[in-house]
NUKE-671010 format. One line per 4 residues: number of its first residue (from 1); for each residue x, z, y of N, C-alpha, C, O. Coordinates in steps of 0.05 Angstrom, whole numbers. Layout:
NUM> X/Z/Y/X/Z/Y/X/Z/Y/X/Z/Y  ...
//
This chain:
1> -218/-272/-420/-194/-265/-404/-184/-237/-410/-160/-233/-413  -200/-220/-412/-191/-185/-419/-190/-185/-444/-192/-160/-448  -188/-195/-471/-186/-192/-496/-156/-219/-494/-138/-215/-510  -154/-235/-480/-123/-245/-480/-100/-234/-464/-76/-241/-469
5> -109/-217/-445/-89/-200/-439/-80/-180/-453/-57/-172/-452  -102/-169/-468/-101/-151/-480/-71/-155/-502/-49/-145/-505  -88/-177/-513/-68/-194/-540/-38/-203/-529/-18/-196/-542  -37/-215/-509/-13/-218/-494/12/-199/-488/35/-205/-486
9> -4/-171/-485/10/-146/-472/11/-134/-504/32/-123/-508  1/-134/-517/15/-128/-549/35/-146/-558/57/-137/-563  33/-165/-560/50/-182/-573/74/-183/-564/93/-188/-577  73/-175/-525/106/-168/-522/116/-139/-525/139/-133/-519
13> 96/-119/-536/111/-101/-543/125/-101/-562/147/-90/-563  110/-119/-593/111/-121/-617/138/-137/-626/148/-136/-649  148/-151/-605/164/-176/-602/197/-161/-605/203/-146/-586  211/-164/-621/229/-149/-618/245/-168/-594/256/-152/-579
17> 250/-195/-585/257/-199/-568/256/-193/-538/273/-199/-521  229/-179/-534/216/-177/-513/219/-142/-509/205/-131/-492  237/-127/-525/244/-100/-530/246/-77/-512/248/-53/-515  246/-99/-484/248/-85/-453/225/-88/-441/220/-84/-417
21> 211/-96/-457/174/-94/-430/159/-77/-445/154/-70/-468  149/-73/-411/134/-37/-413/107/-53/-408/103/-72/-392  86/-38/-430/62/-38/-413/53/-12/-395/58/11/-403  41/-17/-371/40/17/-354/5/3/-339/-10/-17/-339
25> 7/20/-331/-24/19/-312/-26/45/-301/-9/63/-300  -52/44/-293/-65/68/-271/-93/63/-281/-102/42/-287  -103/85/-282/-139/89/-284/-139/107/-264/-127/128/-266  -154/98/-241/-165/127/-219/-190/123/-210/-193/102/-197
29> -210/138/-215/-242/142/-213/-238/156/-186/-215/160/-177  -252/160/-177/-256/182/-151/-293/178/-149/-302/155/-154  -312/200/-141/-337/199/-140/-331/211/-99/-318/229/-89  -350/191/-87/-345/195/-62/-372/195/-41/-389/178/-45
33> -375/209/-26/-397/212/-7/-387/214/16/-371/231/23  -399/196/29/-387/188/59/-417/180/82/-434/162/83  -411/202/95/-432/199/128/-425/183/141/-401/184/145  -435/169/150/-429/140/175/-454/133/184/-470/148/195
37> -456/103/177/-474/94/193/-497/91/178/-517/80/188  -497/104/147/-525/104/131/-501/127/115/-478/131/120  -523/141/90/-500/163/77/-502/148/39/-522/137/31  -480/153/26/-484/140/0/-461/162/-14/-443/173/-1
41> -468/166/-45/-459/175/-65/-452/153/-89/-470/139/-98  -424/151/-98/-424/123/-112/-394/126/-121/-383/144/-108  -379/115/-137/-361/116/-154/-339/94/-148/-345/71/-155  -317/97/-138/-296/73/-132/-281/79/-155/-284/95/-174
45> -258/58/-148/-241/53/-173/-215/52/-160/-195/56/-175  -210/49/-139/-186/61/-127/-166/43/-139/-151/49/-158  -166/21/-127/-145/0/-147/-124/5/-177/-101/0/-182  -145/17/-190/-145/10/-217/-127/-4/-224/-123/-17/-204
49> -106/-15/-248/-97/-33/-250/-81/-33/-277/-78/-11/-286  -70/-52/-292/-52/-56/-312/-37/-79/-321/-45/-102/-324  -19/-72/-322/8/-89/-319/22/-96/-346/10/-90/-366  51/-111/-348/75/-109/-357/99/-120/-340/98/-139/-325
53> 126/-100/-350/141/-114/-340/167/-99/-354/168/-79/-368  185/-116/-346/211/-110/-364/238/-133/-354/235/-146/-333  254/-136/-367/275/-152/-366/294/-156/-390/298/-140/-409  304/-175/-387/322/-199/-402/344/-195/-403/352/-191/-380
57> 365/-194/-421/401/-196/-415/404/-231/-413/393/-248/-428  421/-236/-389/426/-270/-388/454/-264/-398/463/-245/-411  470/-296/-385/489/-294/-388/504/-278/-364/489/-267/-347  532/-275/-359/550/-269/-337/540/-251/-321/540/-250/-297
61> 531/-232/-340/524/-208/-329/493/-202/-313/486/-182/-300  479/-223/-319/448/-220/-299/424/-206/-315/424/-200/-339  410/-204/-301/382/-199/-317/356/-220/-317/355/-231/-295  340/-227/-331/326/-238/-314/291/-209/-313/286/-191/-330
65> 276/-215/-287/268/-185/-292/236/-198/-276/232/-208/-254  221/-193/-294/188/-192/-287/172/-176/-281/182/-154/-284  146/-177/-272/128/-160/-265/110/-169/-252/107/-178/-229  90/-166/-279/56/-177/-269/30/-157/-273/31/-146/-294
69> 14/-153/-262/-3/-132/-260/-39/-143/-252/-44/-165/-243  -49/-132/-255/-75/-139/-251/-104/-116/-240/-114/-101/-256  -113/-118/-215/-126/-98/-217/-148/-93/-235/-158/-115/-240  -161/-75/-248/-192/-76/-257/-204/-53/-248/-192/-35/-235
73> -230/-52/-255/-250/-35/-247/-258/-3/-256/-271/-1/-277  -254/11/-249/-267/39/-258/-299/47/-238/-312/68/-238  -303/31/-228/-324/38/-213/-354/26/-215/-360/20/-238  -373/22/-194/-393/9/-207/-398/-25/-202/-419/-36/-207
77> -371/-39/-187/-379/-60/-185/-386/-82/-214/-368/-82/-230  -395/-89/-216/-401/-97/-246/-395/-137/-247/-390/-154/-264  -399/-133/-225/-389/-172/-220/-350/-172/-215/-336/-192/-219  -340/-144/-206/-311/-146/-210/-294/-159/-233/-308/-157/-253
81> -275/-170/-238/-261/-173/-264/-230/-172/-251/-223/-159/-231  -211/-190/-272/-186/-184/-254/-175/-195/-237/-172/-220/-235  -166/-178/-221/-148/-189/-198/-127/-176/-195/-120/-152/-196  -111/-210/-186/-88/-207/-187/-71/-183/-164/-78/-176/-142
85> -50/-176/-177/-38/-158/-149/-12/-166/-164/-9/-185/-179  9/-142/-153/47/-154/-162/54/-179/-177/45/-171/-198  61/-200/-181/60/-214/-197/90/-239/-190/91/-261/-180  110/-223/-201/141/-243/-185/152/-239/-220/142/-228/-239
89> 179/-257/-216/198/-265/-229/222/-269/-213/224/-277/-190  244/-261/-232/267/-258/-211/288/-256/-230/284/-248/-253  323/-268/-215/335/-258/-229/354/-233/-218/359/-234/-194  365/-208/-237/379/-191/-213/415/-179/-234/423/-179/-258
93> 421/-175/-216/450/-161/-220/461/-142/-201/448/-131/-183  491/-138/-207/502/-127/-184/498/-124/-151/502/-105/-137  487/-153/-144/477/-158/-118/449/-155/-111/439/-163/-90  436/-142/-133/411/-136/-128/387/-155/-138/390/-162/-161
97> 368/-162/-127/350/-179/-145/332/-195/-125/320/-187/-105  333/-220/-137/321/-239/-121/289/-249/-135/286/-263/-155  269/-239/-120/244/-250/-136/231/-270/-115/233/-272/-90  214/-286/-137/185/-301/-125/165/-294/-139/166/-282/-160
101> 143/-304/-124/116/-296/-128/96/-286/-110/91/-296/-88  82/-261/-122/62/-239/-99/69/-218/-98/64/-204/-118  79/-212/-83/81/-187/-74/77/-163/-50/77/-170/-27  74/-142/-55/65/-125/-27/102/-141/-12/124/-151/-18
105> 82/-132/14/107/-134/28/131/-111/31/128/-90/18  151/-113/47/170/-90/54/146/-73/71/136/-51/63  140/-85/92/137/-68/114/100/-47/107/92/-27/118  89/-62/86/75/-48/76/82/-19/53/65/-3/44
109> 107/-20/48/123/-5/33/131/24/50/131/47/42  137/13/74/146/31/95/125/59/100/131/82/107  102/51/94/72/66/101/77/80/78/83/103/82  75/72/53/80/82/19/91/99/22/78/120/20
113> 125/100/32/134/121/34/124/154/55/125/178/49  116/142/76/107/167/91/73/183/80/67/207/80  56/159/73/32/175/71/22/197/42/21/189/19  18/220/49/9/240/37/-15/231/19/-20/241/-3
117> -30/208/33/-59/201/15/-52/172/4/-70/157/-3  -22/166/2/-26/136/-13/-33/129/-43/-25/142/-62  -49/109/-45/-54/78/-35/-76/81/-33/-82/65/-15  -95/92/-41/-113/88/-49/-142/114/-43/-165/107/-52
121> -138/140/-30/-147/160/-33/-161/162/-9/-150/153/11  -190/174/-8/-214/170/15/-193/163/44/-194/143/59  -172/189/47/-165/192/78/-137/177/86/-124/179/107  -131/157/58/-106/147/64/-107/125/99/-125/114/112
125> -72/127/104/-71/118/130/-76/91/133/-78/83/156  -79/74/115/-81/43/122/-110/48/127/-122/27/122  -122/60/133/-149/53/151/-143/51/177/-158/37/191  -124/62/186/-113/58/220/-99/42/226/-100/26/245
129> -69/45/196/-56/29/203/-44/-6/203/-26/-20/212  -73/-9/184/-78/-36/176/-80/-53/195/-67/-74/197  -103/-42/216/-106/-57/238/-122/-89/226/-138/-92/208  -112/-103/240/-104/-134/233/-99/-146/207/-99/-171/204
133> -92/-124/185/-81/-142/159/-47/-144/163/-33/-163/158  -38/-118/175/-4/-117/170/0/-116/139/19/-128/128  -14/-103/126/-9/-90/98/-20/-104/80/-39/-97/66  -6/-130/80/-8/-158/63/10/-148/29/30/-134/24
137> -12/-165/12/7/-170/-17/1/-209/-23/-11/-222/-40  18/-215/5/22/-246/7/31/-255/-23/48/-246/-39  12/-278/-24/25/-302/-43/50/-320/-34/59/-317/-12  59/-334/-49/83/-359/-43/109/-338/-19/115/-340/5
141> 118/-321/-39/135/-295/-28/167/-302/-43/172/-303/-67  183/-306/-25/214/-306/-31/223/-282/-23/223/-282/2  232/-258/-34/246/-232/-25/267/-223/-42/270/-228/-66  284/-207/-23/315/-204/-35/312/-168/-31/305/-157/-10
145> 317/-160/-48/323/-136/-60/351/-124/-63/364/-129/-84  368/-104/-35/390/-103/-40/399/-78/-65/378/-67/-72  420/-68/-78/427/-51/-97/418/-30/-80/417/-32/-56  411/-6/-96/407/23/-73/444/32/-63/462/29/-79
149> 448/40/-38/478/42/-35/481/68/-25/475/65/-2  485/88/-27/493/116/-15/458/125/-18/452/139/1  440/122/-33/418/126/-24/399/111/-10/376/119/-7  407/84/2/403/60/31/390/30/4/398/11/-9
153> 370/42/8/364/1/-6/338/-7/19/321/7/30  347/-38/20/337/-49/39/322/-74/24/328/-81/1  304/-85/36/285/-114/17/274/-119/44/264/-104/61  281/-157/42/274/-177/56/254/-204/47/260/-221/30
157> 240/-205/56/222/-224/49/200/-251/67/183/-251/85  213/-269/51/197/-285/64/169/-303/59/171/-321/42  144/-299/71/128/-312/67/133/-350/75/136/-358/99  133/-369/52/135/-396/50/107/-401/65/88/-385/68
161> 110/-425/74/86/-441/83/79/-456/69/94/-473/60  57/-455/64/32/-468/36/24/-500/49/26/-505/73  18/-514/34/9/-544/43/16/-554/65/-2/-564/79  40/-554/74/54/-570/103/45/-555/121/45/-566/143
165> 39/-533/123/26/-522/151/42/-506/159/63/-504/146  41/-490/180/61/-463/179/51/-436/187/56/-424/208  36/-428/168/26/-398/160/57/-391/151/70/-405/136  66/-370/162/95/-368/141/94/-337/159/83/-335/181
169> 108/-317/145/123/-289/153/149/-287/144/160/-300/126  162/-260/164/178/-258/155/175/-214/153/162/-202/170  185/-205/136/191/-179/143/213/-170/130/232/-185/124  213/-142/125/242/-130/120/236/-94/119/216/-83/130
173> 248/-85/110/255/-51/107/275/-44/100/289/-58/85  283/-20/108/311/-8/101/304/31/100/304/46/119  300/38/73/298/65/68/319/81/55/338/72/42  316/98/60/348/121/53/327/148/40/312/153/58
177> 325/157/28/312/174/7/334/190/-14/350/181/-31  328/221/-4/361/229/-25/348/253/-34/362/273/-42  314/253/-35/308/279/-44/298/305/-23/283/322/-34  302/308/-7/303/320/13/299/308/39/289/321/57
181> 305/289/42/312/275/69/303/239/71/311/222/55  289/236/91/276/198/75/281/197/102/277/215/119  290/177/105/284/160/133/279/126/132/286/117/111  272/114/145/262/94/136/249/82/158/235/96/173
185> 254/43/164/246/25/183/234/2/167/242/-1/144  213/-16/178/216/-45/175/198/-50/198/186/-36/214  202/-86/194/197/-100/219/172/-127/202/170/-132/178  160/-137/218/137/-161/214/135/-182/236/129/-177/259
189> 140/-205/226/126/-220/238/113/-248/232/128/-266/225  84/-253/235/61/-263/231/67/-302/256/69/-303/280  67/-320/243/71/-348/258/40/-342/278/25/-323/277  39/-353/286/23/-365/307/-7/-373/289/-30/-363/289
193> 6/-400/270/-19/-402/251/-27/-383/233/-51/-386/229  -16/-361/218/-26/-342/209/-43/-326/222/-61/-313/212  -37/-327/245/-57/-314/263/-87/-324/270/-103/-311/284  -91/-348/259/-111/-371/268/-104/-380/295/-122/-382/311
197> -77/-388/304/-75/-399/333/-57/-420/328/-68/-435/312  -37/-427/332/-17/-453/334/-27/-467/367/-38/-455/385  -18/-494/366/-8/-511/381/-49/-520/387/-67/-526/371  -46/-517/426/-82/-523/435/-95/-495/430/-119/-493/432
201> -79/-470/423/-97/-444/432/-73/-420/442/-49/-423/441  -89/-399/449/-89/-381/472/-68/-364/443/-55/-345/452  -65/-367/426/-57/-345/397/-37/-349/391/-32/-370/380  -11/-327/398/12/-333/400/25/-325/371/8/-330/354
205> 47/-316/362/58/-303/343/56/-277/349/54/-271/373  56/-256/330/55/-225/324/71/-213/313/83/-224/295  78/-186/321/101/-174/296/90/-143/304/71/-139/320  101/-124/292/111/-100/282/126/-85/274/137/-89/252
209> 133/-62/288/153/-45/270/141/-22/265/120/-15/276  157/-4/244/142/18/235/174/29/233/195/15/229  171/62/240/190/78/231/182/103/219/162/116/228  201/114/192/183/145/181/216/161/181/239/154/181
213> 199/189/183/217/204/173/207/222/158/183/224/160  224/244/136/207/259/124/229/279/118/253/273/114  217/306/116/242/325/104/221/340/85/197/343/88  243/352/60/221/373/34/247/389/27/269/381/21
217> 238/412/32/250/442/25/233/456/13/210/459/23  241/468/-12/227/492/-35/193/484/-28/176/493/-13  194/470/-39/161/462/-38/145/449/-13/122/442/-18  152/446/8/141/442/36/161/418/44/185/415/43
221> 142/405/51/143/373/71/128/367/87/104/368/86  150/355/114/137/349/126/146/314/133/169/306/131  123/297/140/126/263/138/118/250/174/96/252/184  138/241/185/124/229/203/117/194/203/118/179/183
225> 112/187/227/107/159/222/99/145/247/81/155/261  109/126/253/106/112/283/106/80/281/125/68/271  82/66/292/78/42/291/73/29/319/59/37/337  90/2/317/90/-3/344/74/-39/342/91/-53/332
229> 52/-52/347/48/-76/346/42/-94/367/22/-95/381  60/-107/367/65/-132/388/43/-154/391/41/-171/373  27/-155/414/0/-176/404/-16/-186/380/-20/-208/370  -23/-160/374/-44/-162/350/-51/-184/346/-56/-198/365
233> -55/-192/320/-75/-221/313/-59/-246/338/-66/-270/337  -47/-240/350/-29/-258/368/-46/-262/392/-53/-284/401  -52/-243/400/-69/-240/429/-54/-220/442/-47/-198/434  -49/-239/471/-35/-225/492/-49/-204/499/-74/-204/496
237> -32/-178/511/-45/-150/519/-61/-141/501/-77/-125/511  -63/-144/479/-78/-125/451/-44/-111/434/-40/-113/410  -26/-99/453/0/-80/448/-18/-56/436/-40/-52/447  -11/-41/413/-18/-15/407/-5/-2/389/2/-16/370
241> 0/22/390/19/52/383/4/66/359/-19/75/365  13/68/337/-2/86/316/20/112/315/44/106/318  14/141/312/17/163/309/17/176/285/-5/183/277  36/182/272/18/200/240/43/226/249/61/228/267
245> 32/246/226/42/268/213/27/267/194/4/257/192  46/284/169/34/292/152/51/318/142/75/323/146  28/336/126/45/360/114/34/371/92/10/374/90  53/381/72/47/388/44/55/415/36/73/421/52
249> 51/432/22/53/451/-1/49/451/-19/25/455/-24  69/446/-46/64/457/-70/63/474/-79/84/486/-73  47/490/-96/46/517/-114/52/511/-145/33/499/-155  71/516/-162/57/505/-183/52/487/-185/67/471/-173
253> 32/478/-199/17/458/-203/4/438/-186/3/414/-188  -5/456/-167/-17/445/-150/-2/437/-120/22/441/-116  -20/425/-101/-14/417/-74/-31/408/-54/-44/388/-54  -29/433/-33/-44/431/-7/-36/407/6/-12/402/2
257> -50/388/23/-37/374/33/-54/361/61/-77/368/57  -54/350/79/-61/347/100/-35/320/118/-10/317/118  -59/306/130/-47/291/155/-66/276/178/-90/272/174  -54/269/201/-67/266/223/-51/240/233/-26/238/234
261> -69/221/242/-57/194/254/-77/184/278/-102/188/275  -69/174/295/-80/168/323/-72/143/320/-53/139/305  -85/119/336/-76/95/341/-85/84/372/-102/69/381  -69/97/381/-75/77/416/-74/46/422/-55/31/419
265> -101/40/432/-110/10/435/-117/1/468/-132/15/482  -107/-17/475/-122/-19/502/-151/-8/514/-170/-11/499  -154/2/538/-173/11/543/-177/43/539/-168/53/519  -191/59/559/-196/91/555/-207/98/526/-194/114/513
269> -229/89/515/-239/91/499/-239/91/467/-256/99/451  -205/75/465/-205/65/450/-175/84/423/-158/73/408  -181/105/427/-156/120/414/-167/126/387/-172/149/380  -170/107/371/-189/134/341/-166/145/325/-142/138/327
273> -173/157/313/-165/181/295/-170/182/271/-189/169/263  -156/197/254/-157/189/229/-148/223/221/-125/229/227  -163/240/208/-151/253/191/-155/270/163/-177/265/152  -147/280/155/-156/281/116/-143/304/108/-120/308/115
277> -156/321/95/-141/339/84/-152/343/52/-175/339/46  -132/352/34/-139/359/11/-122/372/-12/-102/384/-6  -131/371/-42/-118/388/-59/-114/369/-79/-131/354/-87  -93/370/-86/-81/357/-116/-68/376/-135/-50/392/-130
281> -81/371/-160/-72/392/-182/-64/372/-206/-76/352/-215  -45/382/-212/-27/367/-239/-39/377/-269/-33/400/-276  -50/369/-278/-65/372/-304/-42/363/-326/-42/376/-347  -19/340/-324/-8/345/-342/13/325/-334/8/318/-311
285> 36/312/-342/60/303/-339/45/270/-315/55/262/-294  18/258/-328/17/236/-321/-12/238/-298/-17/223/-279  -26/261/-306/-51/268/-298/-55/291/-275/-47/314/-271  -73/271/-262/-76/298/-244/-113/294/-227/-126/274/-226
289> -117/314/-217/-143/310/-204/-143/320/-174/-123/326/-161  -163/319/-167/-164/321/-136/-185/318/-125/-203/302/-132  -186/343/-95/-213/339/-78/-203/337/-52/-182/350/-47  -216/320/-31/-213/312/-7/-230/311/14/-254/309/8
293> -223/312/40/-240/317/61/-234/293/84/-226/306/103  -235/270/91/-238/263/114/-252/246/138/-271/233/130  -248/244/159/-260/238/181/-249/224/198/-225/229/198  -254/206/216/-251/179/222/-269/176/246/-293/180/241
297> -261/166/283/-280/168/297/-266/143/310/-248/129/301  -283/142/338/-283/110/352/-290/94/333/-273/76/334  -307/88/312/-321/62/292/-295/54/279/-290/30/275  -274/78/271/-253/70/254/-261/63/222/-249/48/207
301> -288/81/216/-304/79/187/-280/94/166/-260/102/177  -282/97/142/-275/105/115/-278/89/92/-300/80/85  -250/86/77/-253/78/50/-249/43/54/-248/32/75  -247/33/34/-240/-3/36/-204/0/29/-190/17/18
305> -201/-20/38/-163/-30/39/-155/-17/8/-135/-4/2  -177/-24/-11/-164/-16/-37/-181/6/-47/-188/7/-70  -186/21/-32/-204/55/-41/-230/42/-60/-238/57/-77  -244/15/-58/-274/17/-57/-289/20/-45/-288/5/-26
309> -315/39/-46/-333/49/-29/-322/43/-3/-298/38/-1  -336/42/14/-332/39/38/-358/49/63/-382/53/58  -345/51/90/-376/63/106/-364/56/131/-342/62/139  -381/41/142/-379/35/176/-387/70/186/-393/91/173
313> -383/62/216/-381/84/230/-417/99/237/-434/87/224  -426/118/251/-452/121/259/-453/110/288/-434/100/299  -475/114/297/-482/105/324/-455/122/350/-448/113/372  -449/146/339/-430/150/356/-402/148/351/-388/163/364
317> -387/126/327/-366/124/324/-357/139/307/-333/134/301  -368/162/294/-353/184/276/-362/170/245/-380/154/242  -344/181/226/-349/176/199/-342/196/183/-319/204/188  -353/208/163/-342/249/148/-342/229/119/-357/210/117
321> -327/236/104/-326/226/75/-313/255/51/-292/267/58  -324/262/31/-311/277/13/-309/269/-14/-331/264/-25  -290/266/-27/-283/248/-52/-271/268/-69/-257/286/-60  -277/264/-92/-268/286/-117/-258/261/-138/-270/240/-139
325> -236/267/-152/-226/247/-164/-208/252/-195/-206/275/-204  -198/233/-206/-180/232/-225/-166/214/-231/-178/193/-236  -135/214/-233/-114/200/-231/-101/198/-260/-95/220/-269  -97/175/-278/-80/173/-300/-71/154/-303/-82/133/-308
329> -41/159/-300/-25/137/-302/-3/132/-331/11/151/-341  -4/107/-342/11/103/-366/36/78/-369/48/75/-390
//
């Protein structure tokens, strides 16, 4: 399988027909030690991955436009091989671009834009804000992609229902990004049976919204972020509020960076926290490295949703993790 991809992703470079596909990827190692509920030293891979994609001249002005990707391993799982991630076909033009396939969703996109530690980095926010599995890269995916307009592109998508049943979603986003200034919404919502409930149980339908904002002046940003979820997993009275900030400095090369997210859940007890701070230094146009600090309480745990390594919480709900890393992307 990895010596025909290999062959595959040459041959459309080599292809003078095929003159518009890129091969690109990511290699990111990170070495990580995390206190919880036992302590371990060990090597993730930080969704690793390598791709192609490119596009076609049709007729009457279209494109036709692909993109398939695969994660692999930099770490020590040794039974890993590839898996699949992005993987649509589409055709696009003036009106923007219409794909099928797998893909992240919009409203998992929405998070992309605000977090300081995305996708993949010890203290990133999908440890809070995952929850339930908002931050799907659903199969059997119809989404429409509008042109960017004043800065404003928006993408809609719908999850199909597989074998007559009706697991199906729907979500959506709408971001404005001009350099300086991001603002940005989307919305989710999860059927009944995606939830494991339908027709003879207590498990209704679910949704979500998320809103960010962000401003960057002469080196300094600041990111917010607000999540609102409507009967988790589709259980009445499980309503809960996620919280972020985030804030940056560049020097140079480098960049201080830090953020803090809360997620309010029913019950006194139940508010955990999430926060991370660290340094990123640019080694070269594609390269960069990095050390990190974070911590995680109420049995929120560290690491997973993509990072690797991973650590449940200790007997009193706290979790400390520090990760040193390296990022190269091609």
């Amino acid at each position: 399988m990895k010596k025909l991809l290999v062959m595959a992703a040459a041959a459309c470079m080599a292809t003078p027909a095929m003159a518009d596909t890129i091969l690109f990827g990511q290699l990111h190692a990170s070495v990580d030690s995390l206190d919880g509920a036992s302590k371990s030293t060990s090597l993730s891979s930080n969704s690793s991955r390598i791709g192609v994609k490119g596009s076609v001249a049709l007729d009457y002005g279209l494109q036709a436009i692909y993109h398939a990707e695969w994660g692999i391993d930099t770490g020590d799982n040794d039974s890993y091989d590839f898996s699949n991630r992005n993987q649509v076909v589409g055709i696009g033009g003036n009106f923007g671009a219409v794909l099928v396939g797998r893909h992240d969703t919009p409203f998992k996109a929405v998070s992309g834009k605000a977090d300081l530690f995305w996708a993949t980095q010890i203290g990133h926010s999908r440890q809070i804000t995952n929850g339930s599995g908002w931050d799907k890269r659903p199969s059997n995916v119809l989404m429409y992609k509008t042109p960017k307009i004043s800065g404003v592109q928006a993408t809609a998508m719908y999850i199909t229902e597989e074998d007559g049943d009706d697991k199906d979603a729907f979500g959506f986003n709408a971001i404005y990004d001009n350099g300086s200034l991001m603002l940005g919404a989307g919305y989710e919502m999860h059927s009944a049976e995606m939830n494991g409930g339908g027709e003879g149980t207590d498990i209704d339908d679910s949704s979500s919204a998320r809103l960010i904002g962000g401003f960057n002046m002469a080196g300094a940003k600041i990111n917010l972020f607000y999540q609102s979820v409507f009967d988790d997993q589709g259980i009445d009275d499980n309503d809960n509020d996620t919280f972020g900030i985030g804030l940056s400095y560049g020097m140079g090369p480098g960049t201080f960076k830090t953020h803090y997210y809360q997620r309010a859940l029913p019950g006194d007890d139940n508010n955990s926290a999430l926060v991370a701070i660290g340094y990123d230094h640019k080694l070269g146009k594609n390269t960069a490295a990095y050390v990190q600090y974070a911590q995680s309480d109420e049995g929120l745990g560290l690491g997973g949703v993509g990072h690797g390594e991973t650590m449940a919480a200790d007997s009193d709900g706290d979790t400390t993790g520090v990760s040193i890393g390296i990022v190269h992307k091609f």
